[in-house]
Each structure stands twice: as C-alpha cells, then as structure tokens.
C-alpha positions in Angstrom: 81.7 134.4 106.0 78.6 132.4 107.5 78.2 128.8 107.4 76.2 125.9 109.4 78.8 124.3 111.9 82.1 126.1 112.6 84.8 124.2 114.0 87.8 125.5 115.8 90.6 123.2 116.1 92.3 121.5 112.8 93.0 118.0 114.4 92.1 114.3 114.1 88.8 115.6 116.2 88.0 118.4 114.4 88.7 117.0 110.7 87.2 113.5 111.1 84.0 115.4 112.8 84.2 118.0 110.2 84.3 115.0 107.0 80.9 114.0 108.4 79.3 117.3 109.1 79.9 118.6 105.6 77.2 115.9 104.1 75.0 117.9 106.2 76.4 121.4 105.3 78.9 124.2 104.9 81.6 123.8 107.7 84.2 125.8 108.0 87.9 124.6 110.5 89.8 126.9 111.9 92.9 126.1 113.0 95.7 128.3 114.4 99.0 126.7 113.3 100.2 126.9 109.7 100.1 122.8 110.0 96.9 120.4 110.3 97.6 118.7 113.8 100.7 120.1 114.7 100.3 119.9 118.8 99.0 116.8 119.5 97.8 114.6 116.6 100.9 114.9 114.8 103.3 114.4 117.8 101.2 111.1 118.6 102.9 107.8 117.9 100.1 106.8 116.2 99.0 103.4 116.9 95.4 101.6 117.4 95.3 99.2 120.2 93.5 97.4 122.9 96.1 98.1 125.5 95.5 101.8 126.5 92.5 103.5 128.1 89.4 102.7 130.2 86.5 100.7 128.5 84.7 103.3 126.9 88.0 103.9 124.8 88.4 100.6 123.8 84.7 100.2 122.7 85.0 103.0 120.8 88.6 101.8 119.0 86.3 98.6 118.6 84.2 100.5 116.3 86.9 102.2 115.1 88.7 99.3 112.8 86.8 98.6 110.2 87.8 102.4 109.0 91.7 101.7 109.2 91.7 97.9 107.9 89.5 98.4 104.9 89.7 102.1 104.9 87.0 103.4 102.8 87.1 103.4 99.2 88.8 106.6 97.6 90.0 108.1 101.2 93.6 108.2 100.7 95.8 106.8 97.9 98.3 104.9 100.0 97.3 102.5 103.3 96.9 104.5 106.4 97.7 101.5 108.5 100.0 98.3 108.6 99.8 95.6 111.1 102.4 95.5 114.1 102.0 93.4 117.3 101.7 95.2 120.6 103.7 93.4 123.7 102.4 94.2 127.3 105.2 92.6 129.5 105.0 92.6 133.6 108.2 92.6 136.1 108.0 91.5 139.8 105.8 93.3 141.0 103.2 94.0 137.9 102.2 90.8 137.1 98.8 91.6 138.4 98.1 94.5 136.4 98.8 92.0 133.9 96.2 89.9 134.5 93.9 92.3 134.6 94.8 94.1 131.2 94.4 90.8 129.5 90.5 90.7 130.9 89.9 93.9 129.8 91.7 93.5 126.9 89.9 90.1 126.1 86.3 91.8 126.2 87.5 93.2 122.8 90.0 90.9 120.7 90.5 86.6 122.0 93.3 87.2 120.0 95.8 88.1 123.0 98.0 85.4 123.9 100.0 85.1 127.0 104.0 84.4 126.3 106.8 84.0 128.3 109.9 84.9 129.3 111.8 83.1 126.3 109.3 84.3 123.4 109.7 87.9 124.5 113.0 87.6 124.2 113.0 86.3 121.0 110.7 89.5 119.9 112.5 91.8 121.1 116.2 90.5 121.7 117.2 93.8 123.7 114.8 93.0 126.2 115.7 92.4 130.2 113.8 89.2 130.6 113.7 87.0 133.9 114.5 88.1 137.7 114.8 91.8 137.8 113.2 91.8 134.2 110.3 90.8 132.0 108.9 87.7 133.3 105.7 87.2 131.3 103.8 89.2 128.6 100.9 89.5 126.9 101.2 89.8 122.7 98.6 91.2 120.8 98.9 90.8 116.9 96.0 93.0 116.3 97.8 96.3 116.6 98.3 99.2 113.4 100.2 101.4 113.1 98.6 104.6 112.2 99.9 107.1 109.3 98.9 110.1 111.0 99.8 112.6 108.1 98.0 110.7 105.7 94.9 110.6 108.1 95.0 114.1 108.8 95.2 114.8 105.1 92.7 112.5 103.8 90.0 114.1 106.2 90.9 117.5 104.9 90.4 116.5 101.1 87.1 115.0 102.1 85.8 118.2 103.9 87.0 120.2 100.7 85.7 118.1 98.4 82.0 118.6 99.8 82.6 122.4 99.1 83.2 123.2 102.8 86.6 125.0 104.0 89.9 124.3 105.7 91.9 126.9 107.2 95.1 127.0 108.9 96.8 130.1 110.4 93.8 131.8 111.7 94.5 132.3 115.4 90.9 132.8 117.7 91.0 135.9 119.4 87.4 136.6 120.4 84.0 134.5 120.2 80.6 136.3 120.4 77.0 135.1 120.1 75.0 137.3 117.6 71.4 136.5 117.5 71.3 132.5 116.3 74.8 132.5 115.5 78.5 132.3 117.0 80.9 134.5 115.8 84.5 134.0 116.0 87.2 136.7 115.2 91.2 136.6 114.6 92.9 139.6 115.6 93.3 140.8 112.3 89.5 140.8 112.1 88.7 138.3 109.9 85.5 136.1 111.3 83.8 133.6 110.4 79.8 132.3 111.9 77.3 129.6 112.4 74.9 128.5 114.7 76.7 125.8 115.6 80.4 126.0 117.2 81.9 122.9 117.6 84.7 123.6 120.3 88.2 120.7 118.7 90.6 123.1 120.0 92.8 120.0 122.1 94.6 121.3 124.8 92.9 124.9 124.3 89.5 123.9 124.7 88.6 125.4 127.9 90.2 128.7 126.4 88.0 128.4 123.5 85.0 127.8 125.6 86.1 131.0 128.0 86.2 133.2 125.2 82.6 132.2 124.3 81.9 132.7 128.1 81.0 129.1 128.4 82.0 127.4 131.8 84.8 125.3 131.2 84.8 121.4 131.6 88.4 121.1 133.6 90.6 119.9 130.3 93.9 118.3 131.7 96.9 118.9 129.5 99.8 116.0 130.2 103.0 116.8 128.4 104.9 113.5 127.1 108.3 113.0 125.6 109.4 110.7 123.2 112.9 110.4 122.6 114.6 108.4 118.8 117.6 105.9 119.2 119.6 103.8 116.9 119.3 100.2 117.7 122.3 98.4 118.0 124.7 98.1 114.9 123.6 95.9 112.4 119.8 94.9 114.2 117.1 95.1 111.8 114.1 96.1 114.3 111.4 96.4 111.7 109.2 92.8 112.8 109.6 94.1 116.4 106.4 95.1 118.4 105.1 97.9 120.4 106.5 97.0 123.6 104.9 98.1 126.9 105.4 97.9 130.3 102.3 97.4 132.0 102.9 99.5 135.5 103.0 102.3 132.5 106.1 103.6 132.8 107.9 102.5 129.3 107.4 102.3 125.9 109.1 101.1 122.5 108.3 101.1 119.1 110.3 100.3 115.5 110.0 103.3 113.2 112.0 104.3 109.9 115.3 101.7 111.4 115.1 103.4 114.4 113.1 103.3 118.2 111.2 105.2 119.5 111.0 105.6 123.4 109.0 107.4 126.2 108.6 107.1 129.9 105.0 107.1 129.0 105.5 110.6 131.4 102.4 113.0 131.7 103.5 116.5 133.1 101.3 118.6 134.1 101.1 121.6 131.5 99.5 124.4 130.0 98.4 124.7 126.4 101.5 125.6 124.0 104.1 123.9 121.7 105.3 121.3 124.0 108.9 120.9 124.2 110.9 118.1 125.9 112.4 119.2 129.4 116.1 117.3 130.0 114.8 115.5 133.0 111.9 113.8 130.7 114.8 113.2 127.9 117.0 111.6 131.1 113.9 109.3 132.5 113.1 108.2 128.9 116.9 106.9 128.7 117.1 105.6 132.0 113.8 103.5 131.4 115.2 101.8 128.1 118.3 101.7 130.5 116.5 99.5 132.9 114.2 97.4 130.9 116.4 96.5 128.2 120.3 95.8 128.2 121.0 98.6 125.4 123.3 101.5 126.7 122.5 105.0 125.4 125.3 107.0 124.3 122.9 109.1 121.5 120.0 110.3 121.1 118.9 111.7 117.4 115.7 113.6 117.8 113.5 114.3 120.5 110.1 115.7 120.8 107.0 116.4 123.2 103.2 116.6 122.7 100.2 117.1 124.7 97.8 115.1 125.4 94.3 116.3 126.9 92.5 114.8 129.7 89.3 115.4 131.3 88.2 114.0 135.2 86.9 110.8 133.7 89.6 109.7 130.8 86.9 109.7 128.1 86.7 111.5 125.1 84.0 113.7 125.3 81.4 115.4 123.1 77.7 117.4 123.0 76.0 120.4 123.3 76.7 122.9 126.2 73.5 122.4 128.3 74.2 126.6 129.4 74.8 127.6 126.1 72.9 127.2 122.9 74.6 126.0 119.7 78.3 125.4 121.3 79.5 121.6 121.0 82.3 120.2 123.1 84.7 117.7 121.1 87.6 117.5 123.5 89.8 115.2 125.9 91.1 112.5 123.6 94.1 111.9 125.3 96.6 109.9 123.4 93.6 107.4 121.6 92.7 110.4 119.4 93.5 108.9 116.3 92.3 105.4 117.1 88.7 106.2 118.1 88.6 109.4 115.6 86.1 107.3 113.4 84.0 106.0 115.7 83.9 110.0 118.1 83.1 111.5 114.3 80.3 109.1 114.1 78.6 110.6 117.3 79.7 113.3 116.9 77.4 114.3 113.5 74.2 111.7 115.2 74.7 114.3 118.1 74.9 117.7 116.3 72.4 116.1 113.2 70.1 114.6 115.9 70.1 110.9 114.2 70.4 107.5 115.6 73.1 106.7 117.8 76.2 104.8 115.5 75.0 101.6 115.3 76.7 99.0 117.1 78.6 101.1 119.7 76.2 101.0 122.6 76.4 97.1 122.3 80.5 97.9 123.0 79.8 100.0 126.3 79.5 103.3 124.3 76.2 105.2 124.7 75.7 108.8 125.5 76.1 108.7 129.0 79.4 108.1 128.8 80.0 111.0 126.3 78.2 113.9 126.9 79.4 116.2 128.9 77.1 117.0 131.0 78.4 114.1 133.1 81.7 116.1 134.0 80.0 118.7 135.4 78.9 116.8 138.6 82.3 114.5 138.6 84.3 114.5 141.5 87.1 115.5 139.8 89.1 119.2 139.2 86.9 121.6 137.8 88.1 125.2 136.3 85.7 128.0 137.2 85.2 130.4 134.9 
C-alpha cells in the first residue's frame, strides 16, 4: 500500500503530526502495540505547564494553549482539559532554584505568584511546611490537566476522517529505500511506502532510524515511576494542585480521589514496556514520606513509562540531512502532550515547506532549535551506527 508520508510511531507525536499531514495527503501510522500511546503518552500524567523543561519547551507549550483551552471546534466531544494550579515549593537549600524557575517561568505567564509557608499549607494540608520543610512556593493557576485518551483519540478520528489510515499492531521489522520511496515491512510481510518517512517511534527511534540505515541521533530513554495512594480518610483532595519540589525530586497530583506520586526518577533504560523496579516504588514512598507528614501503609497501583531524551532536552524534528525523505519527530520527554500542537505545527511547515507557525519564533522557537542537524555536532552522547 503506497501513500505520501508514512509515519511509524502511533503517539501524541505521530498522531498530532499525522492530523496535519493528512490535509496535504494520504498518511498512513503505524504503530506496534494493539493501543494508541501505550509506552509513553499514555503512561504520562498528562499536565500542561510552565514549570518543566528548558525555554524552547516552554515557548512551544506557549503556543500550545490556545489548542487545549478553546480546543477546536468538532475535535473531541467532551473537554480535553480542566484547570488545576501547579505548586513549585523550595526547602533549605532550594530556594534558589526557586527564584530562578519563577524568571523563567515569568517570561511566559505574570500569573505566578509567590506564597508562603502558611498558604501552602492551606493547599495542600499534608504538606511539611517550615524548618526541615516547605518554606516558600511558587503557585501557578494556569495549569491543565490533560485527558490524554481523549487527545490520542481525537487525533486519530481526524487523520481517518481525511481518508488517511491508522494502524495498530503492525510491528517494523525491516525499512528499505526503493527508488523515491521508503518501504517498511512487518514480519509477516505486510508493507507499506512513501517518500516521506516520518521516524514518531518514542523511545525506538534510533532503532527505527538503524533499520533504515540512517545514523542515529543518541535518543535517551529515562524510565519513571509513579506510584497511586489513598489520601487520608475522609480528605477530599480534588481542589489540590500539582505539587512540585523544585530540586526535582517529588511530585503530587489529585486524580480520581486518589494521588498520584513519583520521585520524578529517570533510569537509564532501553526501549520496552517499562515496568516499576521496587527500589523506584520504595524512593517514590520515601519522598511523600519526607515532604509531607502522611505515612504509607498502601499502595494501589503502580506503573512506569519512558520518557525520551536527546543531548539538548528539546523535542526535535526535520529531515535527515544523509538521507533523503526520512523525518525525525523524536525526544519529547515528558512535555509530549503539552507542546504536541505547537511540534505538529512545524512539523507539516517542515515536511510541506511553508511558513514557519506563526508566532513561535517571537517565543524563542525557530528552526535552529529543532532541527536536528544541531545534535549532530552537540557535545553530548552520540550512538554510532
């Protein structure tokens, strides 16, 4: 089966890149799971924020909001987002990085506002404030909370709705160029072609790329774990925020009655279903342990996803300057979802050859800090092919 761009990876990258490339033409995703996002996009918590990432992320989540606030007209039946306030609080020790999240926070949103000691723990009652706890935050009412299924979902309906194709189950096995085209083959030999292969494979995007013989860019998968507690008896935690410690090693978030809590760990891995180790599980409880006064005696559900990294921290995408007609789309890290309009946007001026997305070089986002070309001189770790 031939069409004009083929896309491997069924994702937030590959859907939301696929919804605008399918104005243009036939696209065809192919995805390996049985489950849109399954690895990483539906294993994210799912949030848009100002408090995560360098400043090319948050220029492109800038760009980003108008798509989740006033999602577009006919996209999904029910909201894919809801506001929830993000807390950033500091402990001795971390008050600077404090200060400078809020100025790089406030080059986006003057909404930030610093609070104390007594506000925070108002917010979040559970919460370790004063000596040898929180002693000042940040709070960000600007925050959403993401409905990640519904996302996914909605960008799949769009790309079948222009006649293209979705496909889940169809596992890459080999990748050949044939004349103009790339051709890429399951093991049971069905295959698919177009000229232009767009690589949205997440943490398997330097395998995709070595099957195609490409070089690959030096993708970083960080496994993290997230683990789901009751609150205490009786606590409704619904109005609480997204609490963060800034030194990065804590996070807790209200979902369904219950929290959600990580380490914010990343473990070096390799590409595969991520599953929780009992040392993360341990460090997630210890960290709720030591920033809040609850005691954890059970934990309901656990889980683990990857989240893909290259040298620089920014999503990347472009053409392959070594090989004709392949596209990178990789390295979202854990803002996939939040920037996923904004990275579809360049991603069909790139492949389509129109303007730039209007707006997003005036937030710090141009092609230099996208393509990726620039990763192949970065100082960072490189896999050879």
């Amino acid at each position: 089966m031939t069409a004009d761009f083929l896309i491997v990876g069924g994702g937030i990258a590959g859907l939301s890149a696929a919804s605008r490339l399918a104005r243009h033409g036939k696209v065809i995703v192919v995805e390996a799971e049985a489950a849109l996002g399954y690895h990483s996009s539906g294993r994210s918590v799912s949030f848009s924020h100002y408090g995560i990432g360098n400043a090319a992320v948050r220029g492109l989540t800038a760009w980003s909001r108008p798509f989740f606030e006033q999602q577009p007209e006919g996209f999904c039946e029910t909201p894919i987002s809801r506001k929830m306030r993000s807390l950033y609080f500091a402990d001795e020790g971390s008050e600077a990085a404090l200060d400078a999240l809020a100025v790089a926070m406030g080059g986006f949103t003057d909404a930030v506002e610093p609070v104390g000691a007594e506000a925070m723990r108002r917010m979040v009652p559970i919460l370790r404030t004063g000596p040898g706890g929180a002693l000042r935050g940040l709070l960000d009412p600007t925050g959403l909370k993401l409905d990640a299924e519904a996302i996914l979902q909605a960008f799949a309906r769009a790309v079948r709705a222009c006649g293209s194709e979705v496909l889940t189950g169809k596992r890459i096995e080999r990748i050949e160029r044939r004349g103009a085209d790339w051709t890429v083959a399951t093991a049971s030999g069905e295959s698919w072609s177009a000229p232009i292969l767009i690589d949205a494979a997440g943490s398997w995007a330097d395998r995709i790329a070595a099957l195609a013989g490409v070089r690959p860019l030096g993708l970083q998968p960080k496994r993290r774990t997230i683990i789901v507690i009751d609150p205490p008896a009786g606590t409704e935690v619904a109005s609480w925020p997204f609490t963060h410690s800034v030194a990065g090693d804590f996070y807790m978030l209200p979902e369904a009655g219950q929290l959600l809590v990580s380490p914010a760990d990343e473990v070096e891995d390799d590409p595969g279903d991520a599953q929780p180790g009992d040392y993360d599980i341990a460090l997630a409880a210890d960290r709720l342990e030591h920033y809040t006064n609850l005691e954890v005696r059970r934990i309901s559900h656990r889980r683990a996803g990857l989240r893909s990294f290259v040298a620089d921290r920014t999503p990347t995408a472009g053409f392959d300057g070594g090989a004709p007609g392949f596209f990178w789309l990789l390295g979202q890290g854990g803002y996939g979802l939040q920037t996923a309009p904004a990275m579809a946007a360049l991603v069909e001026s790139l492949v389509i050859g129109s303007a730039w997305p209007d707006g997003l070089e005036a937030l710090g986002v141009g092609p230099a800090q996208i393509l990726p070309d620039r990763l192949r001189t970065f100082p960072g770790p490189l896999v050879e092919s």
